[in-house]
C-alpha positions as a printed NumPy array, in Angstrom:
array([[ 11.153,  77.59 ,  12.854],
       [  9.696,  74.432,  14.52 ],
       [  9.243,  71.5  ,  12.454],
       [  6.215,  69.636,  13.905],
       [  5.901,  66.008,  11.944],
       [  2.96 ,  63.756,  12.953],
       [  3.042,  60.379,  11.47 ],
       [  0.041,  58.374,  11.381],
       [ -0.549,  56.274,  13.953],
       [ -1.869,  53.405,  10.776],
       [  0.561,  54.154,   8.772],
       [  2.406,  50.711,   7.289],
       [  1.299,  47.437,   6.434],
       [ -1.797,  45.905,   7.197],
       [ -2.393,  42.648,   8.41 ],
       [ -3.231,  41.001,   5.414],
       [ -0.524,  42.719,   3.23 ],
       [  2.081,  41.556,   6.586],
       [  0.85 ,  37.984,   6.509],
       [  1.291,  37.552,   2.594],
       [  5.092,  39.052,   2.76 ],
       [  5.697,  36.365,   5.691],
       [  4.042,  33.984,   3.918],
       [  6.194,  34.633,   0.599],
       [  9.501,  34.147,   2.791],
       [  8.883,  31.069,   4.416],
       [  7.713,  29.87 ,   0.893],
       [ 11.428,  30.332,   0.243],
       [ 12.65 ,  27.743,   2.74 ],
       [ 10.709,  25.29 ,   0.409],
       [ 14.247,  25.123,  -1.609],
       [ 12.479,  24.887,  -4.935],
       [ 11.887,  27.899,  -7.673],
       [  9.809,  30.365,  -6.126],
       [  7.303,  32.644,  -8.159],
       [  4.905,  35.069,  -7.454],
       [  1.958,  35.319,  -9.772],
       [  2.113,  39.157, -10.169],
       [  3.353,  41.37 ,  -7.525],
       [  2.803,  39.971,  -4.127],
       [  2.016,  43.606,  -3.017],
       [  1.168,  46.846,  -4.566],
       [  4.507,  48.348,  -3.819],
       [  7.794,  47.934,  -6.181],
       [ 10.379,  48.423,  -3.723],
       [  9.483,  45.887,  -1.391],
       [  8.796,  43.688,  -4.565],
       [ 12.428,  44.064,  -5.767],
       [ 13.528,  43.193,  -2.404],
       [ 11.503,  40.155,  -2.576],
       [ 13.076,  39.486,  -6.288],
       [ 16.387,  39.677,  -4.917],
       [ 15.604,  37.036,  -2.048],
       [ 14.795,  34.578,  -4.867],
       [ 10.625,  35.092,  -5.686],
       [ 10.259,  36.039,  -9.374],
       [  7.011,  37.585, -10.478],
       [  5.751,  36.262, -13.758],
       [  2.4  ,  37.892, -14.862],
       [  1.104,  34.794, -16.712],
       [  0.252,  30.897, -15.517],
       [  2.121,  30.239, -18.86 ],
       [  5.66 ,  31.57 , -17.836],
       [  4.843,  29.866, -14.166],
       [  7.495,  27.004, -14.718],
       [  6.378,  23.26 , -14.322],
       [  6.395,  22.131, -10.836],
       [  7.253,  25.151,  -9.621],
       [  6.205,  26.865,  -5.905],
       [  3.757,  29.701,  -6.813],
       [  2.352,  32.073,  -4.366],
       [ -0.618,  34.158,  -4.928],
       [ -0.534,  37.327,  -4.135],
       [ -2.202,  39.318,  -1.321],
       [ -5.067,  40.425,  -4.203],
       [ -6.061,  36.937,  -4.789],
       [ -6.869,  35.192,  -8.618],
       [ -9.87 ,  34.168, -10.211],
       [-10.658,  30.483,  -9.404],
       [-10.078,  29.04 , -13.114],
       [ -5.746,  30.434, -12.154],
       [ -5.696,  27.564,  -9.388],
       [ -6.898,  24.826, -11.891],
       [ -4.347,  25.784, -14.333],
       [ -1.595,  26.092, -11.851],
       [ -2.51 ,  22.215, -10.559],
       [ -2.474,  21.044, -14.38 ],
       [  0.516,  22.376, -14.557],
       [  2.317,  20.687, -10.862],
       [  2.716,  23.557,  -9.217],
       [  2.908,  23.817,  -5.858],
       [  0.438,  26.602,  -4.658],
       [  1.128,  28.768,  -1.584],
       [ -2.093,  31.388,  -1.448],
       [ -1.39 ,  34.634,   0.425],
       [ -4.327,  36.126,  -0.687],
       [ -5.696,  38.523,   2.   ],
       [ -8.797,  37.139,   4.37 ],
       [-10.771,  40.234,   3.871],
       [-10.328,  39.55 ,  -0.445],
       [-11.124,  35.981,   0.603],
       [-14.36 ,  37.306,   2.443],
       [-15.201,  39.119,  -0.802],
       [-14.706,  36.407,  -2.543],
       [-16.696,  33.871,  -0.858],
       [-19.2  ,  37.089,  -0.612],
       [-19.348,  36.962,  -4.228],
       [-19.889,  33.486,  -5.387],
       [-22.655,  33.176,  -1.86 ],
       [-24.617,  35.774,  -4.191],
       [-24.195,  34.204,  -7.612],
       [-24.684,  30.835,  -6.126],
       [-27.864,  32.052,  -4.666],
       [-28.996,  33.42 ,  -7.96 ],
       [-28.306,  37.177,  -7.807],
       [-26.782,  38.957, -10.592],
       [-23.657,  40.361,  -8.87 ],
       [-22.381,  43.849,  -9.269],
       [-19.129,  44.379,  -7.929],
       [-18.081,  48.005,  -7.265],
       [-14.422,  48.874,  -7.815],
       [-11.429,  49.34 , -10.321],
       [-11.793,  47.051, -13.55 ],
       [ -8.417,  46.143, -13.732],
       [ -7.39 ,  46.057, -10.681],
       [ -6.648,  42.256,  -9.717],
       [ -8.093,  42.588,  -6.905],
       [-11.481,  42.9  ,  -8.968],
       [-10.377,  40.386, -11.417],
       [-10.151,  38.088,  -8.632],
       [-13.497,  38.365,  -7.077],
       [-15.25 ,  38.653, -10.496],
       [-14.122,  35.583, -11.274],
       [-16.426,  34.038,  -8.503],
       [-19.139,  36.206,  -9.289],
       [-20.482,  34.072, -12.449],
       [-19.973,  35.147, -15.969],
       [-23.293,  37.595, -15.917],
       [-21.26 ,  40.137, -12.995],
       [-20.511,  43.733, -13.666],
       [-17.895,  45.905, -12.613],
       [-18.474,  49.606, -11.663],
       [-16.276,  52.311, -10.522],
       [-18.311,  55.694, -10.698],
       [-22.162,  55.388, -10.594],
       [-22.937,  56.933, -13.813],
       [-21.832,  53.474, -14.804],
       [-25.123,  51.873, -13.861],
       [-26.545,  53.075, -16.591],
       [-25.121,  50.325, -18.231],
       [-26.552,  47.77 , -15.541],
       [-29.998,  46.548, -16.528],
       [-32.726,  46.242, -14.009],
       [-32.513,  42.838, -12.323],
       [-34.962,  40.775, -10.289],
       [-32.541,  39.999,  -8.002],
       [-29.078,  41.824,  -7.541],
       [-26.056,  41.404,  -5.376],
       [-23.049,  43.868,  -4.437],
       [-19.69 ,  43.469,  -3.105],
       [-16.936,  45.906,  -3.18 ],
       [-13.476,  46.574,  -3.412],
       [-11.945,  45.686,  -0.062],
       [ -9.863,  48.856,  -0.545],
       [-12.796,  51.5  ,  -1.082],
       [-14.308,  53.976,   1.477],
       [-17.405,  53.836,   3.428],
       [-18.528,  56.93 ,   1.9  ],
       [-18.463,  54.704,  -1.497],
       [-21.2  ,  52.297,   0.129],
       [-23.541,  55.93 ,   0.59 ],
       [-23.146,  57.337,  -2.673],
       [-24.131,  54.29 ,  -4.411],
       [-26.35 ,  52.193,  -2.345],
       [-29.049,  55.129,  -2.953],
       [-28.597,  54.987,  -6.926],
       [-27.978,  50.596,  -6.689],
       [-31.665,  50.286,  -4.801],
       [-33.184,  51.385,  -8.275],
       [-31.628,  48.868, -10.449],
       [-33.326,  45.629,  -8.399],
       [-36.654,  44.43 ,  -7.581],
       [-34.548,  42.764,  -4.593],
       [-31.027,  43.97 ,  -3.156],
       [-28.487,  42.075,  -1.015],
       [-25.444,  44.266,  -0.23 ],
       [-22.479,  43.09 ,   1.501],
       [-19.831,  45.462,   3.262],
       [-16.429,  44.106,   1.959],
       [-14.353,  46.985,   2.943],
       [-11.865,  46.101,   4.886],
       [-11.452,  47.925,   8.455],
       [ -7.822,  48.507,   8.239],
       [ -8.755,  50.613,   5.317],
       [-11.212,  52.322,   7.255],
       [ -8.659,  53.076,   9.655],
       [ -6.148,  54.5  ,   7.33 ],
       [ -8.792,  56.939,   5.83 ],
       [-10.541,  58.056,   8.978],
       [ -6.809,  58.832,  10.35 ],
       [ -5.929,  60.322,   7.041],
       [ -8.872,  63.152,   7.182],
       [ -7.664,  64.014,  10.732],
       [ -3.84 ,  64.509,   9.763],
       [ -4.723,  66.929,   6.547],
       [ -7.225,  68.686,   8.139],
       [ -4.202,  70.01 ,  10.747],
       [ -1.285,  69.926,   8.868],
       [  0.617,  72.512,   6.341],
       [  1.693,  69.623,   4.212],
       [  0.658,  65.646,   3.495],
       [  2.943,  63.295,   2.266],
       [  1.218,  60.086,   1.487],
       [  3.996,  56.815,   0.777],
       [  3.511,  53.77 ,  -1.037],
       [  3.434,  52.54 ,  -4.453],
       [  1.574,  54.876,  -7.136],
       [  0.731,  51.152,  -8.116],
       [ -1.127,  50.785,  -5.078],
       [ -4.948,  51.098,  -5.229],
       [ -5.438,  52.324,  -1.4  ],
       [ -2.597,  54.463,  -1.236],
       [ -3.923,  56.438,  -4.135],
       [ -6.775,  56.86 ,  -2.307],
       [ -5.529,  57.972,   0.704],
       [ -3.677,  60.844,  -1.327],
       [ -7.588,  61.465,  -3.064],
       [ -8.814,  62.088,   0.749],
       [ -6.253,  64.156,   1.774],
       [ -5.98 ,  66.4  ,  -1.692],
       [ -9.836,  66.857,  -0.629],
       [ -8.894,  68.614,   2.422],
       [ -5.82 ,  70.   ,   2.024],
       [ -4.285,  70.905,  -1.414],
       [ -0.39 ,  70.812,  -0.568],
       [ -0.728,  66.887,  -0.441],
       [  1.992,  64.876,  -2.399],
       [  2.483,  61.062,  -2.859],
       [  5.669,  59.388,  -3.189],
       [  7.051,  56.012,  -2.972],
       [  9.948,  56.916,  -0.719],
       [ 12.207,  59.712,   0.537],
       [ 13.871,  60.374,  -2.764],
       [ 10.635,  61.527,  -4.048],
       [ 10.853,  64.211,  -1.915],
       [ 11.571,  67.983,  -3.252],
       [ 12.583,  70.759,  -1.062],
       [ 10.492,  73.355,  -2.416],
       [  6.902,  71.512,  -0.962],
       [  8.45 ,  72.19 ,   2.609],
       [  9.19 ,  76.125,   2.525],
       [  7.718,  78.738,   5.968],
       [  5.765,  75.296,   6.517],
       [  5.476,  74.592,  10.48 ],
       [  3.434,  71.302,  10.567],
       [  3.971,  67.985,   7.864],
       [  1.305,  65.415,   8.255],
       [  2.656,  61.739,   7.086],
       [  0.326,  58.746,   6.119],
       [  1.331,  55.485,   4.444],
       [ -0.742,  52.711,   2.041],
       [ -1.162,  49.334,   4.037],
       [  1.555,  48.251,   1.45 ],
       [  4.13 ,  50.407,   2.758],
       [  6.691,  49.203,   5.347],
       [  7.461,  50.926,   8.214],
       [ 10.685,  51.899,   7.959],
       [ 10.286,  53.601,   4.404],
       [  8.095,  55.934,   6.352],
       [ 10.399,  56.253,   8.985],
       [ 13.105,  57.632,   6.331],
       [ 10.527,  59.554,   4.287],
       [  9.986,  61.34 ,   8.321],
       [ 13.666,  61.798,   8.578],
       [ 14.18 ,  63.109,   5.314],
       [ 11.731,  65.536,   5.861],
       [ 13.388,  66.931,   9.259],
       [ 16.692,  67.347,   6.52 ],
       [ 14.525,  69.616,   3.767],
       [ 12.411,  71.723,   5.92 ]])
């Protein structure tokens, strides 16, 4: 039998996720202590690489040490982290992504402007912690919409979301959002790379036997990914690299679909692909 493996054409890091890793290496060269404030990316094996190189992730400004170079990661940080990192010396390198940035600035346009904001995504994602940290202290966070229940009606109400949500997430809510305001502003964060990834990701399990989605099980837009293509096609499996893999998900199967998180490097797909070609 044939083995037919198509490998999305998206599949690997995205720009922003590619700048912050460059970013994070030349911060290096610096020759002083290098941190990360969290994981630079939402995947652990390029993060251990990083950790090897010299960048230690602490989770806390507190174990940041003093003086130190600290780079935040591709997610971004509330705006309160950078004053504590400058009382404490640091040296700050930001890597957060231009499309967070975007939501961001999107965010703290609306509460500056006087809107309640409503930011739709993962709570704890810090992504989400980021951006609500510009959005003014009376923001709320949503992920389904049975949520707004909890969202009184406002005058005047602003939304952002989660750079790493689908467009289909702007339909199903904007329709149940419109009846919590007496005036709506809603900006589309998204990010296109994103949009990319999905749209491509819809097309690969809608012809293939078998989806294999890579990148970290950390990573909020790989796990969504795997949600579109489990949708369409049920033999869909996510793994953070080839030795994830298990024979048994490749038996009388003709055509494997791969797609990859925009946190996953492209040559961790390229040996998931090759590891496949060994199983099947």
């Amino acid at each position: 039998m044939n083995l037919e493996i198509k490998i999305a054409h998206h599949a690997g890091y995205c720009y922003g996720v590619e700048r912050a890793i460059n970013i994070a290496k030349k911060a290096l060269s610096a020759g002083s202590q290098v941190v990360s404030l969290g994981p630079i990316i939402h995947n652990p094996i390029v993060v251990k690489e990083l950790s090897s190189s010299g960048i230690r992730v602490v989770e806390s400004v507190e174990e940041v040490p003093p003086g130190a170079v600290v780079v935040i990661r591709s997610h971004g940080v509330p705006p309160d982290v950078y004053r504590e990192l400058e009382e404490k010396q640091a040296k700050i390198i930001d890597a957060t992504c231009p499309y967070v940035r975007r939501a961001q600035v999107a965010a703290k346009k609306l509460s500056d402007e006087g809107y309640t904001v409503l930011i739709v995504g993962e709570k704890d994602h810090p992504e989400v912690v980021g951006i609500k940290g510009y959005a003014g202290d009376s923001a709320f966070v949503i992920e389904k919409t049975e949520e707004l229940s909890k969202v009184p009606y406002q005058k005047r109400l602003g939304v952002v979301f989660q750079t790493t949500q689908s467009l289909e997430t702007i339909d199903i809510f904007a329709a149940e959002i419109v009846k919590k305001a007496f005036e709506l502003r809603l900006f589309n964060t998204i990010c296109s790379a994103t949009t990319d990834r999905q749209n491509e990701t819809r097309e690969i399990a809608a012809e293939s036997d078998v989806v294999i989605v890579v990148g970290g099980k950390n990573s909020g837009n790989t796990k969504r990914l795997y949600e579109i293509a489990k949708g369409i096609n049920p033999n869909t499996y996510h793994v953070e690299s080839e030795m994830d893999l298990k024979k048994e998900w490749f038996i009388r199967v003709e055509k494997v679909g791969i797609t990859a998180g925009a946190s996953t490097p492209k040559e961790i797909v390229q040996r998931v692909a090759e590891a496949v070609k060994n199983l099947a």
